[in-house]
C-alpha positions as CSV (number, residue, x, y, z in Angstrom):
1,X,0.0,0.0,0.0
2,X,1.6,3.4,-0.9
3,X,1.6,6.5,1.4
4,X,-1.3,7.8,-0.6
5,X,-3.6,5.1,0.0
6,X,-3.1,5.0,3.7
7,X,-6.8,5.8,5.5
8,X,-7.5,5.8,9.4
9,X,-9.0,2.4,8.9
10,X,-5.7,1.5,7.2
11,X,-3.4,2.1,10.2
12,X,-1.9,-0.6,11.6
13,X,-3.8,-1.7,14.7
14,X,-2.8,-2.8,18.3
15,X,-2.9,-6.4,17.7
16,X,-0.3,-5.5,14.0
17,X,2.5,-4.7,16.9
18,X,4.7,-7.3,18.1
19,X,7.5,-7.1,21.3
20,X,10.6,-5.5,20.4
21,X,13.3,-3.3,21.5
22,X,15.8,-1.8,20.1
23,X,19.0,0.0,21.5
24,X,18.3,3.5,23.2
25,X,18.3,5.7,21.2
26,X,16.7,4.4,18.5
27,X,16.8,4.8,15.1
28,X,13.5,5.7,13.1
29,X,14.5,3.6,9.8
30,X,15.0,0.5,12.6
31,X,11.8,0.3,13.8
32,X,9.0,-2.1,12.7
33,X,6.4,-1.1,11.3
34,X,8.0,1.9,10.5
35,X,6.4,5.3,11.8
36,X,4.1,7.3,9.5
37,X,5.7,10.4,9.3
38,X,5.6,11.3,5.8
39,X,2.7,13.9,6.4
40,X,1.4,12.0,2.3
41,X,-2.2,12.7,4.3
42,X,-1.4,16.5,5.0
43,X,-2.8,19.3,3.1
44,X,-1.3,22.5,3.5
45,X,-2.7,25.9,3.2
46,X,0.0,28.2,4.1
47,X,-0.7,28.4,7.3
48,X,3.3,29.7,8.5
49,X,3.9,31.9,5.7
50,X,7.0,33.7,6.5
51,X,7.4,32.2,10.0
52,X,10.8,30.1,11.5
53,X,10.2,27.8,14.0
54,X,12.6,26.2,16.0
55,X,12.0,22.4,17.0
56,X,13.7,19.9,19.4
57,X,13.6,16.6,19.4
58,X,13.0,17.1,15.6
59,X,15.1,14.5,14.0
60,X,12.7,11.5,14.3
61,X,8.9,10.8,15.5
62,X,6.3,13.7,16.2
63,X,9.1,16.5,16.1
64,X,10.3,14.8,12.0
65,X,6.2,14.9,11.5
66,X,6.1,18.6,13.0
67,X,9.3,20.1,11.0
68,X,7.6,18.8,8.0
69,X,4.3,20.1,8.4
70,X,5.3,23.7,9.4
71,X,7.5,23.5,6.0
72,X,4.7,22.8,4.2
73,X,2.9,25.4,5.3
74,X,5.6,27.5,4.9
75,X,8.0,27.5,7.7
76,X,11.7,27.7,7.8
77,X,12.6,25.4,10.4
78,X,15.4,24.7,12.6
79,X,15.3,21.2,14.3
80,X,17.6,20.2,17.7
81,X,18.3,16.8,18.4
82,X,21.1,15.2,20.4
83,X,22.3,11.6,19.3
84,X,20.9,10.5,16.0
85,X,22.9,12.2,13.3
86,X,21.2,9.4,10.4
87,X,17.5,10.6,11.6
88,X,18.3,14.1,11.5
89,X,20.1,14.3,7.8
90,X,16.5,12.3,6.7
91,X,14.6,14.7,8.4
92,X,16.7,17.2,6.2
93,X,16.3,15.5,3.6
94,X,12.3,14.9,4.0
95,X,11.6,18.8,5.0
96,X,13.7,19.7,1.5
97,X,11.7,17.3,-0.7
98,X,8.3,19.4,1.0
99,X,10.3,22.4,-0.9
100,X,11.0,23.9,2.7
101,X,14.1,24.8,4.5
102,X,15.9,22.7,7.5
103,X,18.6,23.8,9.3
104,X,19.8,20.8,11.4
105,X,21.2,21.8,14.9
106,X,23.0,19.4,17.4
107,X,22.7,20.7,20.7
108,X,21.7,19.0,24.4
109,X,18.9,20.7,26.0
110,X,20.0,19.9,29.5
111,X,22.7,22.8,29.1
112,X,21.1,26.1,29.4
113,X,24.2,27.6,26.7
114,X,23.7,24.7,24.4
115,X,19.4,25.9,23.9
116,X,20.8,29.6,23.6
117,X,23.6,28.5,20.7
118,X,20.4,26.8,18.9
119,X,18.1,29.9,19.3
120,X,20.9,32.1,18.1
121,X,22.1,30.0,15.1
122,X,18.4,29.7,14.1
123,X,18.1,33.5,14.1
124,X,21.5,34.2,12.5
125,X,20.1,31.9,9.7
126,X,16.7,32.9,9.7
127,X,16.9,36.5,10.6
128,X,14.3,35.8,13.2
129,X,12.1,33.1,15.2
130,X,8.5,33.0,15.7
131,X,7.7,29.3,17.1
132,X,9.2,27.1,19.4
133,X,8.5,23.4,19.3
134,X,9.6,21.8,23.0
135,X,9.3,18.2,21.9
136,X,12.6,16.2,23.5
137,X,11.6,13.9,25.7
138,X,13.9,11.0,27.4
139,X,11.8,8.0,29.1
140,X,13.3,4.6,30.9
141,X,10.7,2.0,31.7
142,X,11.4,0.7,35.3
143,X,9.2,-2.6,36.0
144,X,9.9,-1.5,40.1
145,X,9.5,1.7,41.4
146,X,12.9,0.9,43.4
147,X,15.2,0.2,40.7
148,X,14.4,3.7,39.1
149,X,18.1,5.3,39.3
150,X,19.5,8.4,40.2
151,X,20.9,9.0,36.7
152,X,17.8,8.4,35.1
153,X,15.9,10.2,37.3
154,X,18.5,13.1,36.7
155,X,18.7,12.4,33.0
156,X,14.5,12.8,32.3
157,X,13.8,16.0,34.3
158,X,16.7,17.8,32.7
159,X,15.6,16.9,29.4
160,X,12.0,16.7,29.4
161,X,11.3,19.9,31.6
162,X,15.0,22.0,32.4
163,X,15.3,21.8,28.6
164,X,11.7,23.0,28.0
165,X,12.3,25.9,30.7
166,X,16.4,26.6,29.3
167,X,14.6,26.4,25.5
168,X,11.7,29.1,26.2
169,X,14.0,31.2,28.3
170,X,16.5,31.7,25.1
171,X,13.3,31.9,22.3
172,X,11.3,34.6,24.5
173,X,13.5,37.2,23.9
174,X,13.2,36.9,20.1
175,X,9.4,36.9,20.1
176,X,7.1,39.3,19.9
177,X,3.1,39.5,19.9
178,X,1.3,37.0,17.7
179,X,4.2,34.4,18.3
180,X,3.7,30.7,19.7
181,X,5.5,27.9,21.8
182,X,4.1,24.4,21.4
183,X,5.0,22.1,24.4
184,X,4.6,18.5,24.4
185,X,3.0,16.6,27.0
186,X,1.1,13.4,27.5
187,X,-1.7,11.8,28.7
188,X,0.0,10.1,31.0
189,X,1.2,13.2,32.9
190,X,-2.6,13.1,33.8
191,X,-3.4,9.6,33.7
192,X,-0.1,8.0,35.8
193,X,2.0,5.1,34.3
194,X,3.5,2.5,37.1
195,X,6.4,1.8,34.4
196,X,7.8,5.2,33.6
197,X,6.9,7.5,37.3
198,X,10.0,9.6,36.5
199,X,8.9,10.3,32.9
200,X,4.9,10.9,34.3
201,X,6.1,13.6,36.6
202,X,8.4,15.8,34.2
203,X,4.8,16.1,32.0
204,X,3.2,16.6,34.3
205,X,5.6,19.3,35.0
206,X,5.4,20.3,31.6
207,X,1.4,20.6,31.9
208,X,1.4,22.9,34.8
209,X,4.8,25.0,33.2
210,X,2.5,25.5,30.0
211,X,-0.3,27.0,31.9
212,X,1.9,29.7,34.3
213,X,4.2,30.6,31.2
214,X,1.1,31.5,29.3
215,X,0.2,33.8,32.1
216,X,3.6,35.1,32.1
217,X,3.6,36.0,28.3
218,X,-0.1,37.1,27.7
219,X,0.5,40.5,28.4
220,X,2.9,40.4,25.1
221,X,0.5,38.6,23.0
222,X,2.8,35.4,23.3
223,X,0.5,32.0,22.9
224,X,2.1,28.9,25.2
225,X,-0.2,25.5,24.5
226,X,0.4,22.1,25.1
227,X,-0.6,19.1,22.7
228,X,-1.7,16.2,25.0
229,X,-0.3,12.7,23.3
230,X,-1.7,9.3,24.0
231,X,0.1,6.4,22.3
232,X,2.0,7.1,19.4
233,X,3.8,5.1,17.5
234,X,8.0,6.3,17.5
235,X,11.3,5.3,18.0
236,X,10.9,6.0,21.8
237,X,8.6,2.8,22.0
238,X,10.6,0.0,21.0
239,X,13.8,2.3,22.4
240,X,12.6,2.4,25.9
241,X,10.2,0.0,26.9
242,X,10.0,-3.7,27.7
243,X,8.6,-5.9,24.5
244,X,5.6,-7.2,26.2
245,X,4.3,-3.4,26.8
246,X,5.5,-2.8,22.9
247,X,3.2,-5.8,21.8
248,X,-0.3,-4.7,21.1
249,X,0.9,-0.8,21.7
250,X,-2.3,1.3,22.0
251,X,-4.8,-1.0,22.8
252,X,-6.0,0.3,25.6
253,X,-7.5,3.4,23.4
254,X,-10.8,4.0,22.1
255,X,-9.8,3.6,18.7
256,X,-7.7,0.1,19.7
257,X,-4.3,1.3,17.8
258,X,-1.4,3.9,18.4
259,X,-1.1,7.3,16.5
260,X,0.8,8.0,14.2
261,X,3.2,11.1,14.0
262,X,1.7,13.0,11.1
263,X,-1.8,12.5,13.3
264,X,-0.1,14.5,15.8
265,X,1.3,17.5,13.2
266,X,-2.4,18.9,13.1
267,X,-2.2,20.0,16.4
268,X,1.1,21.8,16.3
269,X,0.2,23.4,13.2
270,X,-2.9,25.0,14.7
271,X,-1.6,26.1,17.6
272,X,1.5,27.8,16.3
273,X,-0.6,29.6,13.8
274,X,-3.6,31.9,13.6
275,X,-5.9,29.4,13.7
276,X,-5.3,29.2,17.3
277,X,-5.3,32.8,17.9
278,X,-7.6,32.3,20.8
279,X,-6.0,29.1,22.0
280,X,-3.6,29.8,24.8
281,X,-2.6,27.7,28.5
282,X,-4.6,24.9,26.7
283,X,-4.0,21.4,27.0
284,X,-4.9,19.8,23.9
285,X,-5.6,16.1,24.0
286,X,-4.4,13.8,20.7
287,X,-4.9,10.6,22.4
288,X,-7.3,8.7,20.5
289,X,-9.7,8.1,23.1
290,X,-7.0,7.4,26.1
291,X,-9.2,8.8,28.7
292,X,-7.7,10.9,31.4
293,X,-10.3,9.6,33.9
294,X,-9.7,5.8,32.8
């Protein structure tokens, strides 16, 4: 089946996915079935005409999906990643063939000078930055709360909240009114999940830092929103988590299969654009039907 025959009652299911893991981090190309991420369902309407956005965690899974959609609707885009040098120069190489610019940056967002040397090579490039994408996220599954370690305990906070805080801290100086920053959550910062505590608090983190930044910036006109993921299908899965929690991932959903990362560039696109002009401290749920209450 080609890309442009894919329909939501194509998708793979929760009962097409089979236990696996693969070495942290990795690799998009590695896992099977591979990610949808080729946004071949999107249809763009300009929505980012003449905006630069600025996206880590870009080189693989929702942030590949994102930097492809904002270039599409015509973005330049600058993504950050930290490990993966093959996902990144495909990401590249993905965003160019949309007939969009990518400027690939490789940075650690646990250092607050590494996030400022990314906003300030994007605008050197760019000339200026409108959006900012906070989409790195680490994650170890620990089957007992007891053998979650210091390092990784460390390691997820300052990557999945200090580098969202060190990230917005560099970008807010270069925006001005009208401007967006996108955060990425997950359900399970609302929800709990007994294997990954560590990674569960630093969203929910990330919910409640949405919310207060937004009331920090609204007096410039700056937007701050969150898209809310359920299960989605990325490197991440198979990279972090044992391979009976990767077999049948996303059945526990309404819908009975994981998203996919171009299901999840919708919501980016309308909350960094007009479109979500009145959209701001939101939470916006993508979960397909992964309850909050459940």
């Amino acid at each position: 089946m080609t890309p442009e025959e894919i329909t939501e009652e194509a998708r793979p299911m929760a009962s097409d996915f089979h236990g696996q893991q693969l070495p942290y981090p990795a690799k998009q190309s590695d896992v099977d079935p591979a990610p949808d991420s080729d946004l071949s369902n999107y249809r763009a309407a300009g929505k980012l005409t003449g905006k630069v956005a600025i996206i880590t965690g870009g080189d693989s899974g929702i942030g590949r999906a994102v930097a492809m959609a904002f270039a599409m609707e015509g973005a330049q885009v600058a993504i950050v990643y930290n490990v993966n040098d093959d996902d990144a120069a495909e990401t590249k190489r993905l965003v160019e063939g949309k007939g969009g610019e990518c400027l690939v940056l490789k940075h650690d967002v646990r250092s607050s000078a590494e996030c400022k040397a990314a906003v300030a090579a994007t605008v050197e490039r760019f000339g200026k930055l409108n959006i900012l994408v906070n989409d790195a996220a680490f994650q170890h599954a620990a089957e007992k709360f007891e053998d979650i370690t210091e390092e990784n305990w460390k390691r997820t906070f300052e990557t999945n909240i200090y580098g969202y805080f060190f990230m917005a801290q560099a970008a807010v100086p270069h925006l001005k009114k009208g401007d967006a920053i996108v955060n990425t959550g997950s359900i399970v910062g609302m929800t709990g999940l007994a294997l990954l505590v560590d990674y569960t608090c630093t969203k929910g983190a990330i919910h409640s830092f949405t919310k207060s930044l937004a009331l920090s910036l609204g007096d410039r006109g700056i937007r701050v929103n969150c898209v809310v993921p359920g299960p989605v299908w990325t490197p991440n899965i198979p990279g972090t988590m044992p391979a009976n929690e990767v077999e049948n991932f996303g059945h526990e959903v309404i819908l009975k299969r994981p998203g996919q990362p171009e299901e999840l560039a919708p919501a980016y696109v309308l909350l960094a654009s007009s479109d979500g002009s009145f959209m701001t401290g939101a939470l916006v749920e993508v979960t397909g039907g992964r309850l909050a209450a459940a």
